[in-house]
LUMKOLPA-726945 format. One line per field, with one value per residue (C-alpha): residue number from 1; residue in three letters; chain; x, y, z. Coordinates in Angstrom, 1 decimal, decimal comma. Layout:
BEGIN
num	(NUM:...) $
residuo	(ALA:...) $
cadena	(A:...) $
u	(X:...) $
v	(Y:...) $
w	(Z:...) $
// end
This chain:
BEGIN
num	(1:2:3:4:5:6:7:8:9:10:11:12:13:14:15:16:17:18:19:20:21:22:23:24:25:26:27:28:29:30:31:32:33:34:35:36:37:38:39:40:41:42:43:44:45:46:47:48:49:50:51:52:53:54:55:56:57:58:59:60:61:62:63:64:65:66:67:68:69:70:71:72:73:74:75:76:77:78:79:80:81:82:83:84:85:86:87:88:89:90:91:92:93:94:95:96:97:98:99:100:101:102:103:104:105:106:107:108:109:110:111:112:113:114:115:116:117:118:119:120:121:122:123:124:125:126:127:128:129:130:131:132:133:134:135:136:137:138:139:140:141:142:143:144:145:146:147:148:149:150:151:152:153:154:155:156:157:158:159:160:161:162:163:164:165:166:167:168:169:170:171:172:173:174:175:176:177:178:179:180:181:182:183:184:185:186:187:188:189:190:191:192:193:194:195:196:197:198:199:200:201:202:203:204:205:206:207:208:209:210:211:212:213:214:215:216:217:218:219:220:221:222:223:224:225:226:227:228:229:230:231:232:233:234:235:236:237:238:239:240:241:242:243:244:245:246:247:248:249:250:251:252:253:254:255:256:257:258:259:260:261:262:263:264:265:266:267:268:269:270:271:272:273:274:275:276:277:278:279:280:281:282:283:284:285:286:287:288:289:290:291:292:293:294:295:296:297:298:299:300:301:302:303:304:305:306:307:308:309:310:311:312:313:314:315:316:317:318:319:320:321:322:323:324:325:326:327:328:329:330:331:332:333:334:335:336:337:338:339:340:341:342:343:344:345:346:347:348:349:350:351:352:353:354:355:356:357:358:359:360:361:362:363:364:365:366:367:368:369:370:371:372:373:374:375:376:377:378:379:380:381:382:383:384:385:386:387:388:389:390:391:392:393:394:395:396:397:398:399:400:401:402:403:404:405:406:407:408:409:410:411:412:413:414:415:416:417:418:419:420:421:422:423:424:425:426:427:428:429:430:431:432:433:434:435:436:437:438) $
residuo	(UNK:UNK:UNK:UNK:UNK:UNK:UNK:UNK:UNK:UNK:UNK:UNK:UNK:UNK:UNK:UNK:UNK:UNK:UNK:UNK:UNK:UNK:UNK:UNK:UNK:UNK:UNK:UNK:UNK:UNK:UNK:UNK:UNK:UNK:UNK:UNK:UNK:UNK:UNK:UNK:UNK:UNK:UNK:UNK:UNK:UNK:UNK:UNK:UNK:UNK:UNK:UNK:UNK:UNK:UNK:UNK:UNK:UNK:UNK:UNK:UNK:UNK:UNK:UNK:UNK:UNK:UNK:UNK:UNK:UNK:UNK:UNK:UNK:UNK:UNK:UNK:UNK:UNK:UNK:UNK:UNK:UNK:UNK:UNK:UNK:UNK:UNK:UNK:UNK:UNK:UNK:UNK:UNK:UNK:UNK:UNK:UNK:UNK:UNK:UNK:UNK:UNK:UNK:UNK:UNK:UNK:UNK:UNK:UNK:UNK:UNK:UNK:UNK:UNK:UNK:UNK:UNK:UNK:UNK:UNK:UNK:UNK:UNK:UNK:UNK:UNK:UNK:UNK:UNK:UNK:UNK:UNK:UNK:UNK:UNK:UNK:UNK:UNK:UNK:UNK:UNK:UNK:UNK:UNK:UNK:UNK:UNK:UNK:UNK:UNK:UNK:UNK:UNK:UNK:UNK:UNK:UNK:UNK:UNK:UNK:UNK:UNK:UNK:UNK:UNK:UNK:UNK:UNK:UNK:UNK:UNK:UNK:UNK:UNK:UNK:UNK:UNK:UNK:UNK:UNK:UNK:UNK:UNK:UNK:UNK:UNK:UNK:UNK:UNK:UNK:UNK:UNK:UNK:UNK:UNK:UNK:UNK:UNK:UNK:UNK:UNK:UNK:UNK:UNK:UNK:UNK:UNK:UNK:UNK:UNK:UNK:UNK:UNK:UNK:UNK:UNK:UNK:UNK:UNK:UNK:UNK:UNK:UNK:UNK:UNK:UNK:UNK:UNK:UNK:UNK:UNK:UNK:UNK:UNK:UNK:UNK:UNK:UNK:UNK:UNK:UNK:UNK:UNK:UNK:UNK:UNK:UNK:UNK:UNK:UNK:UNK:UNK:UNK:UNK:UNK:UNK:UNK:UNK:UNK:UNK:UNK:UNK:UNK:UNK:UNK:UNK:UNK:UNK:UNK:UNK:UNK:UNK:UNK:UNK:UNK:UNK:UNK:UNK:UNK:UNK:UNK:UNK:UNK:UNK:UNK:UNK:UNK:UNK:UNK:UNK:UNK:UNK:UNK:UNK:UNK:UNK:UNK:UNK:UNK:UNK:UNK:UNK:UNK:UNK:UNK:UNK:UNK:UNK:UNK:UNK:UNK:UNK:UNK:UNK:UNK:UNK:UNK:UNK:UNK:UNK:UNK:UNK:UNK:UNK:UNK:UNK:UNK:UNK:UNK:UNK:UNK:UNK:UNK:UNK:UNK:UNK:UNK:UNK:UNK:UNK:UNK:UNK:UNK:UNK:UNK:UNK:UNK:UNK:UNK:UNK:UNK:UNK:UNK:UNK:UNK:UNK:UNK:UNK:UNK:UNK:UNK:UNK:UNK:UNK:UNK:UNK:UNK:UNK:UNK:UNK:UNK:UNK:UNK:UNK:UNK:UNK:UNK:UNK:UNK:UNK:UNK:UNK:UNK:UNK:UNK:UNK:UNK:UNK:UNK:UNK:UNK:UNK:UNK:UNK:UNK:UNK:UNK:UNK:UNK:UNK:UNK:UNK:UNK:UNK:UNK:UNK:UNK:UNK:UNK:UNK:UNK:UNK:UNK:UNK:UNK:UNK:UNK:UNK:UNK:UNK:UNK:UNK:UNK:UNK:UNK:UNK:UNK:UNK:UNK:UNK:UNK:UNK:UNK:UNK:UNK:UNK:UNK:UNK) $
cadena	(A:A:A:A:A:A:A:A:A:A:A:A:A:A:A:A:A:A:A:A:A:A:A:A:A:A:A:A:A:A:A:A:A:A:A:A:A:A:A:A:A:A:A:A:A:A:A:A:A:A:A:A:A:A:A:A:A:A:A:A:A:A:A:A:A:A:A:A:A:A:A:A:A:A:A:A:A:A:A:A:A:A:A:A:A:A:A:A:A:A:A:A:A:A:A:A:A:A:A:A:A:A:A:A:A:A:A:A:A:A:A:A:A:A:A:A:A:A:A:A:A:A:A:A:A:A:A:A:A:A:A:A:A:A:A:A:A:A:A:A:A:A:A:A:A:A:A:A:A:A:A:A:A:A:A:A:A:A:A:A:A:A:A:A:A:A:A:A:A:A:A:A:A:A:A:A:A:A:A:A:A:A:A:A:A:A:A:A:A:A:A:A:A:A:A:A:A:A:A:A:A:A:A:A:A:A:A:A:A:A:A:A:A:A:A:A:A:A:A:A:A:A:A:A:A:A:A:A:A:A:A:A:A:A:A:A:A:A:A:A:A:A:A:A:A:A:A:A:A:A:A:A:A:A:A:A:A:A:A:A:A:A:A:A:A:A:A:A:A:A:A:A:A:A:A:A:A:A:A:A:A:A:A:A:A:A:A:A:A:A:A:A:A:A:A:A:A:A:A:A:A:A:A:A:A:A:A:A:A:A:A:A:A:A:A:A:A:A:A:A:A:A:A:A:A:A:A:A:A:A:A:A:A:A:A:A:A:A:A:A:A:A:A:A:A:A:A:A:A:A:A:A:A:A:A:A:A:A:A:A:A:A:A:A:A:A:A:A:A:A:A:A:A:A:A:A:A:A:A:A:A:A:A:A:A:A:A:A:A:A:A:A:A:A:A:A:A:A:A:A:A:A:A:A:A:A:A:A:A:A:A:A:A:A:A:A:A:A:A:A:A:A:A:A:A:A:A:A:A:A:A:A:A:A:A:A:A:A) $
u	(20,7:20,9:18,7:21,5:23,1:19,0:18,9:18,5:17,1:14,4:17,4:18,9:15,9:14,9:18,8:18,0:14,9:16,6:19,0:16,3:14,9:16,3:13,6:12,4:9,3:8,0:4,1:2,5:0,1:1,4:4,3:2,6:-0,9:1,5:3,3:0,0:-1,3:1,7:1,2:-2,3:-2,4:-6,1:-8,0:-10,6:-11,9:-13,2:-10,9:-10,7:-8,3:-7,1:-6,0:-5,8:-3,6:-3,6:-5,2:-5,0:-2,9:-5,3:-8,2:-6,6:-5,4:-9,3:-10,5:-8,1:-9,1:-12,3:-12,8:-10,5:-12,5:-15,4:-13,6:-12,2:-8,7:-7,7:-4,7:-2,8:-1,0:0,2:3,4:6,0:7,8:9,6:12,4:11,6:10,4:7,9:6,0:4,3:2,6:0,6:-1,3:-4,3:-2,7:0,9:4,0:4,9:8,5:10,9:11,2:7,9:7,9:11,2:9,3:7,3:10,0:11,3:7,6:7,5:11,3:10,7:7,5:9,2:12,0:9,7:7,8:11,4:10,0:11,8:10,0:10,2:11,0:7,8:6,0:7,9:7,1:3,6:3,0:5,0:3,0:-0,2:1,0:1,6:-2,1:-3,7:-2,4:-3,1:-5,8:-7,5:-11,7:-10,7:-8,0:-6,9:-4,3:-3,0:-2,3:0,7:1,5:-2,0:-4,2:-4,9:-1,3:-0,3:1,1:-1,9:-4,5:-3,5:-5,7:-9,6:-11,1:-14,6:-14,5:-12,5:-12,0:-10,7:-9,4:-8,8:-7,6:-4,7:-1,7:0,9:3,6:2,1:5,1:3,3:-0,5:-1,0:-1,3:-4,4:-7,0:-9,0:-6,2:-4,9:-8,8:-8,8:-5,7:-7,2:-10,2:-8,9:-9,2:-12,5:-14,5:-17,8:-21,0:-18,4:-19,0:-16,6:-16,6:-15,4:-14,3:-13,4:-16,5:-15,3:-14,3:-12,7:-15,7:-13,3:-14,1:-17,6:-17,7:-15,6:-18,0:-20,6:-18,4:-18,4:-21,2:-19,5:-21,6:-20,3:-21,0:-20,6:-19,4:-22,6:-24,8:-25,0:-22,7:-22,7:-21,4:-22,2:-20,7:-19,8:-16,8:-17,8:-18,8:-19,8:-22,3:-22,3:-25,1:-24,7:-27,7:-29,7:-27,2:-26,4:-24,1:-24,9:-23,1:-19,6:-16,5:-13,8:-10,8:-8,2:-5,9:-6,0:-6,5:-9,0:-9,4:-10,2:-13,9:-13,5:-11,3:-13,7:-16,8:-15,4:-14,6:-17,9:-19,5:-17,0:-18,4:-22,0:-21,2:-20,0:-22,4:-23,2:-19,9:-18,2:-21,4:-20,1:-21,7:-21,4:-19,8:-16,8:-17,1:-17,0:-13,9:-12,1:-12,1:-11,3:-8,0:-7,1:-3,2:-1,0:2,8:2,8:-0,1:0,0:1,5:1,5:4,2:4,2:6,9:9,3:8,9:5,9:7,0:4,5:5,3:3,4:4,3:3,1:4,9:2,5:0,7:-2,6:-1,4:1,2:-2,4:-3,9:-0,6:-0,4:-4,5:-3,9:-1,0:-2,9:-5,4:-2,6:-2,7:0,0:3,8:6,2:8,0:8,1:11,5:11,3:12,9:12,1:13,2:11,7:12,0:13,1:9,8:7,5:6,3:8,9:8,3:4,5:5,2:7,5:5,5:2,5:4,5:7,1:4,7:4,5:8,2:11,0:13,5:14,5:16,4:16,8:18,4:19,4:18,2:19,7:18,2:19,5:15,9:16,1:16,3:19,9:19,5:21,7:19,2:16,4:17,8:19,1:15,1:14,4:16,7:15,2:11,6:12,7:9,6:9,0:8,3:6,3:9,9:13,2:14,1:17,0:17,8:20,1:21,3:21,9:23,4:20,4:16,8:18,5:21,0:18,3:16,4:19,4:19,4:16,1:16,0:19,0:17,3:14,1:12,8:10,7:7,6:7,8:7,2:9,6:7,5:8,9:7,8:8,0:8,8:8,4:12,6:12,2:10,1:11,6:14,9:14,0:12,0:15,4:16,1:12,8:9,6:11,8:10,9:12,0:13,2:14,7:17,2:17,7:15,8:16,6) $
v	(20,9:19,8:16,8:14,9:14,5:13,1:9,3:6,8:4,1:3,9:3,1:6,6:8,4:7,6:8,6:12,3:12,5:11,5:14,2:17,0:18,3:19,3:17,5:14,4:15,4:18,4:18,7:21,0:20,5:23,7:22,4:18,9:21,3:23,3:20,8:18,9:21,5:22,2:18,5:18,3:15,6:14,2:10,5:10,4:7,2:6,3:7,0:5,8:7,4:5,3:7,2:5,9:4,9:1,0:-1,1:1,4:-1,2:-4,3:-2,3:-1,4:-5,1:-5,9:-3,2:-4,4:-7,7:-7,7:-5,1:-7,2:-10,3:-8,3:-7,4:-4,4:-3,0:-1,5:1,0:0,9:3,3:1,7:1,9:1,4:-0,9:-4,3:-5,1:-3,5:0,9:-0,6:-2,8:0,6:0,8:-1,9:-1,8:-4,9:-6,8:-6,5:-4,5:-2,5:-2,5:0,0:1,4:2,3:4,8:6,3:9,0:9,9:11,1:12,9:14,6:15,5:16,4:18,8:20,4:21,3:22,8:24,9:26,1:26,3:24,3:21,6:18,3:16,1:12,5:11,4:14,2:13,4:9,6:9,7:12,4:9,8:7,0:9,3:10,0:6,7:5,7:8,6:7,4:3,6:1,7:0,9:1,3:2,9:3,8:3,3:5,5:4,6:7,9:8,0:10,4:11,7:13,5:16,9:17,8:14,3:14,4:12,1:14,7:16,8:14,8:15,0:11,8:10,5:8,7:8,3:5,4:6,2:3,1:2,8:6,1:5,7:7,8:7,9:10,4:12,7:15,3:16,0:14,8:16,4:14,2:12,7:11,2:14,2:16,2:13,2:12,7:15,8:15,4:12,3:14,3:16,5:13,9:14,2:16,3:18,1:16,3:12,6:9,6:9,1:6,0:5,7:1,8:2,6:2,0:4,6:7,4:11,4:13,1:15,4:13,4:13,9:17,3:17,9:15,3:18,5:21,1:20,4:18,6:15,6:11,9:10,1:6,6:5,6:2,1:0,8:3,1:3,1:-0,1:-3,2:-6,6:-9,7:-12,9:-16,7:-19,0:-19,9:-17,1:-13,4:-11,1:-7,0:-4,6:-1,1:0,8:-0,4:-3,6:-6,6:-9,9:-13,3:-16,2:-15,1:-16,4:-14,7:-12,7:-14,9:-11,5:-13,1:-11,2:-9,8:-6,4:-7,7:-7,9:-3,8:-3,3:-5,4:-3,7:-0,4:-1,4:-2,8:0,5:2,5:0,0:0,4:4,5:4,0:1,4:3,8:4,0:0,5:-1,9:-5,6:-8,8:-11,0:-13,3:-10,9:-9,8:-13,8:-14,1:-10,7:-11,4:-15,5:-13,9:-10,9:-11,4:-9,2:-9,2:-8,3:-8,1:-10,9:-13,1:-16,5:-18,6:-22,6:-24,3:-25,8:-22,9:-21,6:-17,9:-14,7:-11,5:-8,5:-4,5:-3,2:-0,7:1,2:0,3:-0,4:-2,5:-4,4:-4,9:-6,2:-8,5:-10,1:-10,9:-12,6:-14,3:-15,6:-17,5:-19,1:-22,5:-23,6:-23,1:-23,8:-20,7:-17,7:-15,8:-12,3:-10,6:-6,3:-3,3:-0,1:3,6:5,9:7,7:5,2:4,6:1,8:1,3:0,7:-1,7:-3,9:-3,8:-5,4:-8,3:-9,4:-11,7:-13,5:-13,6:-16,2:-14,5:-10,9:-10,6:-7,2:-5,5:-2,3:-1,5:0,9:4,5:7,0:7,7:3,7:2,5:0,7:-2,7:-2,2:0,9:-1,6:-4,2:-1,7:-0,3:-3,7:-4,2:-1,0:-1,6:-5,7:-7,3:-10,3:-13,1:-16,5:-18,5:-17,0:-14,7:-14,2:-10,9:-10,6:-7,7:-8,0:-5,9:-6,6:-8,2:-11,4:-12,0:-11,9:-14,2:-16,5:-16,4:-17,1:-20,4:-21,2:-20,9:-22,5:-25,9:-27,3:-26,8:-22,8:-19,8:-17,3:-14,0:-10,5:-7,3:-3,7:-1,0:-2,1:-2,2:-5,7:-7,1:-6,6:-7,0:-10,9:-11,2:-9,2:-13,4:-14,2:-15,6:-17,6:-21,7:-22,7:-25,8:-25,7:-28,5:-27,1:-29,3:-27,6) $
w	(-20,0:-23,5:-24,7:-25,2:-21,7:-20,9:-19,3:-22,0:-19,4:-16,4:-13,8:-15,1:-15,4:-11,5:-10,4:-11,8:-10,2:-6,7:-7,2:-8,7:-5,5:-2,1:-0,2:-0,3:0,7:0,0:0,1:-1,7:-5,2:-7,1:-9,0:-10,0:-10,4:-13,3:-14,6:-15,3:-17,0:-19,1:-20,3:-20,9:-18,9:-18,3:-17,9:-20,5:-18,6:-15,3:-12,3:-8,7:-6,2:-3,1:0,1:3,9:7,0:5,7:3,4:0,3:-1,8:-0,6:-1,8:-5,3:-6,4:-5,5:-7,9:-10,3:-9,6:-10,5:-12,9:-14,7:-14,7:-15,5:-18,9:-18,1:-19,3:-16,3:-15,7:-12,7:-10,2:-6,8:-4,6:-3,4:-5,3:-3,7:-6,2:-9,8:-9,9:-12,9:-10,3:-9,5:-12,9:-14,3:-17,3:-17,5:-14,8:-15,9:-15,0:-18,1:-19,2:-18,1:-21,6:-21,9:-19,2:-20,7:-23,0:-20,3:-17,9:-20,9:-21,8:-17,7:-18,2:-21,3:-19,2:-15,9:-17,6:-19,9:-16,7:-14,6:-11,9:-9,8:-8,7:-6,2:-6,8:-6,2:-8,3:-11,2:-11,3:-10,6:-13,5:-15,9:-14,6:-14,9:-18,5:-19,5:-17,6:-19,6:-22,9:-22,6:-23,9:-20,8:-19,7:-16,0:-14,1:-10,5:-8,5:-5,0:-2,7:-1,2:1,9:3,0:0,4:-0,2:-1,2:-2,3:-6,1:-7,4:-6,0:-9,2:-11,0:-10,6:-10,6:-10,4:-7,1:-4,3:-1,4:2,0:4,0:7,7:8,9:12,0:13,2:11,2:9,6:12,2:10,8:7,6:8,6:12,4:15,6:15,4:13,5:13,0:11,6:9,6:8,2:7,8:5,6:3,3:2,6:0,0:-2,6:-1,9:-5,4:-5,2:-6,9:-6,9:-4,5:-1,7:-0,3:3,6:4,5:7,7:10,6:13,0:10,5:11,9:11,9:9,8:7,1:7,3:8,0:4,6:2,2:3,9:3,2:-0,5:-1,3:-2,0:-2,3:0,8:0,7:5,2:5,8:8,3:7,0:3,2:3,1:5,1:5,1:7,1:7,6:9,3:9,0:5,5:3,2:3,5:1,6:1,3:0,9:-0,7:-1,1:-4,3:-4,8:-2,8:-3,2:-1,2:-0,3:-1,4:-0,5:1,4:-0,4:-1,5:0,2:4,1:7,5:9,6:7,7:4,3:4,6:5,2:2,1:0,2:1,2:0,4:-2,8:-3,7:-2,7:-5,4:-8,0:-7,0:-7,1:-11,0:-12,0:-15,0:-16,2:-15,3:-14,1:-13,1:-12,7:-9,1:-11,0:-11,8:-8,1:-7,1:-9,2:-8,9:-4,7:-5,6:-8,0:-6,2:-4,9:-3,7:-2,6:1,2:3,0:5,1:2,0:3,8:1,6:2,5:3,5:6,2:7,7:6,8:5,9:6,4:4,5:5,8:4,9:8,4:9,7:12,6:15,3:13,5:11,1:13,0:15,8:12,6:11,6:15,4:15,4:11,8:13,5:16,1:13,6:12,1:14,2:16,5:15,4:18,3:17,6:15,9:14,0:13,3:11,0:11,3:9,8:9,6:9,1:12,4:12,3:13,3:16,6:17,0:20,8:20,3:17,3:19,5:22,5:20,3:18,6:21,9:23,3:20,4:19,2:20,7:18,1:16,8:13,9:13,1:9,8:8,4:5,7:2,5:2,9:5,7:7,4:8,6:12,1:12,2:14,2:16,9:17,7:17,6:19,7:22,5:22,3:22,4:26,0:27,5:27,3:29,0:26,4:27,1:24,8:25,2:26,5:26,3:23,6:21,7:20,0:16,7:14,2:11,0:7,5:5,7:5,5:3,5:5,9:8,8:6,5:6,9:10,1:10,8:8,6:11,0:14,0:12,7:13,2:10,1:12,4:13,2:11,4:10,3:10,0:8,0:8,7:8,9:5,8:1,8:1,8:4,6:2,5:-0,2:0,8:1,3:-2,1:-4,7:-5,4:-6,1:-3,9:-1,2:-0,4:2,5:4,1:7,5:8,9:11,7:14,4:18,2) $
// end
């Protein structure tokens, strides 16, 4: 293909890479491995790689967070995306702009075709993000996982620590059935002689056996990291370093603490290299947002935002509900992909929800509604009164719906995969205010 017929914008770019490969997952390391190496591609800074079941993106807006406010210019991998591709790539804070990650697709481009290697869609955007990361003028870098580990596109790159979060079942296809295999999975990112830091208490012992295996520095949530704390403030302990009297995340919900201490451990690990004062720790947690993960967003209804899409999580999203006070009743709006254990997500939520509205949403491995309302019907879930059940073209339109049936005093909550979400934000953060009184 001549140079010529090439995209000449991001939109373009990202259509070619859809179409590139057969499979849109396809996991193996060699063709990202060569490709790499073909571009010369390497961090000459600090990096931190994110992998786990849940809380990898919670844990990277933290390090972000507070690496920023301890001066840091910090580079920034982390997906998916809600509305815009270049919310996956921020640079000290900021989304870049489409255009600048043009000449990287074409570097990436230009490499695969000398080597006469396809990529997968996923390959090819995280080695133009990685090449735009590697070439900007930032003091560390951090880069979120995506599907398991050891042949995830990002474990090309060797970095200089690694964080696993809370390891659960999920995409048991690629990962194995349990949380042995699935640890067993996430531990490839793991690098002989560099700290890996394990936030989750109870972790596979998989995970431990391979930090053995290779002589890696495993840092153990309860045993070389710790964290205590009341209704007011918290404090952490790592092994030579400790913080007191902090206060909590500004990121709500019962797993933050977790996230938090994990990521407190990675900056005690690379104290030599990126050291930070508790005040930049103080403020990093105090700053740290992110689109999502139980985003609470005020209002008549009050509206809550949360990505979870398995069982763990969506446990995690109905305790957080739970501490929310009293709403007389709560509108769902879910969509989610086919593979997840759909049955065990609706089983945990019914007994909170008076109202389903579910949507379809615009890629072909999606539940449709109607299949989630007739699972829905066959499992009889009860709510906390009588429930109605609803189907829908599209998150907005359940959205709709749900301010519809909502008095000013409930809560409208959506859930379930990154296209729900953002389906609900395309038009911007929504306010609402409900008329509707029953």
């Amino acid at each position: 293909m001549s140079d010529d017929t090439l995209p000449t914008t991001l939109d373009g770019w990202l259509a070619r890479c859809e179409r590139l490969h057969p499979k849109e997952i396809d996991m193996t390391l060699d063709r990202t491995l060569a490709v790499k190496q073909h571009l010369g591609l390497a961090f000459k800074v600090p990096a931190i790689t994110v992998a786990g079941t849940n809380g990898k993106g919670s844990t990277c807006a933290m390090l972000e967070s507070i690496a920023l406010q301890a001066g840091y210019r910090v580079g920034l991998y982390i997906k998916p995306h809600f509305v815009h591709f270049e919310e996956r790539c921020r640079v000290n804070g900021q989304s870049v702009a489409a255009e600048e990650l043009i000449p990287h697709f074409e570097a990436v481009e230009k490499a695969r075709i000398d080597l006469g290697l396809s990529l997968s869609y996923f390959e090819f955007t995280t080695l133009a993000i990685a090449r735009l990361l590697s070439k900007a003028s930032v003091d560390m870098v951090i880069l979120e996982v995506g599907l398991g580990g050891r042949l995830d596109a990002v474990n090309a790159i060797d970095t200089d620590c690694a964080i696993i979060t809370s390891i659960d079942i999920d995409h048991v296809e690629y990962l194995g059935p349990d949380r042995e295999s699935i640890g067993r999975e996430k531990a490839g990112i793991m690098r002989t002689g560099k700290p890996v830091v394990v936030s989750d208490p109870v972790p596979p012992q998989s995970i431990v056996d391979r930090a053995t295996e290779i002589g890696a520095d495993l840092w153990q949530f309860g045993r070389d990291f710790n964290y205590a704390g009341d209704k007011q403030q918290w404090s952490w302990a790592g092994r030579d370093k400790r913080f007191n009297g902090m206060a909590y995340p500004a990121l709500r919900g019962a797993n933050q603490l977790l996230n938090a201490s994990g990521v407190l451990a990675a900056f005690e690990a690379l104290r030599e290299q990126l050291p930070i004062t508790a005040q930049a720790v103080r403020n990093g947690l105090a700053m740290v947002e992110l689109t999502g993960r139980f985003q609470i967003i005020p209002g008549q209804p009050v509206l809550v935002l949360d990505v979870a899409h398995n069982p763990h999580a969506v446990a995690t999203l109905a305790q957080n509900m739970d501490q929310m006070g009293f709403h007389p009743r709560t509108h769902v709006v879910f969509g989610a992909m086919q593979d997840k254990d759909l049955e065990a997500i609706l089983r945990r939520m019914a007994p909170l929800v008076d109202t389903w509205n579910f949507c379809d949403l615009p890629i072909p491995r999606a539940a449709k509604a109607e299949g989630l309302k007739q699972l829905h019907e066959r499992l009889a879930l009860k709510g906390p009164g009588p429930v109605s059940v609803n189907c829908h073209a599209d998150p907005a339109a359940a959205l709709r719906a749900a301010v519809g049936q909502a008095d000013p005093a409930d809560r409208i909550v959506v859930f379930g995969s990154f296209y729900t979400v953002g389906g609900v934000l395309k038009e911007g953060l929504p306010r609402l205010s409900a008329t509707h009184v029953g």
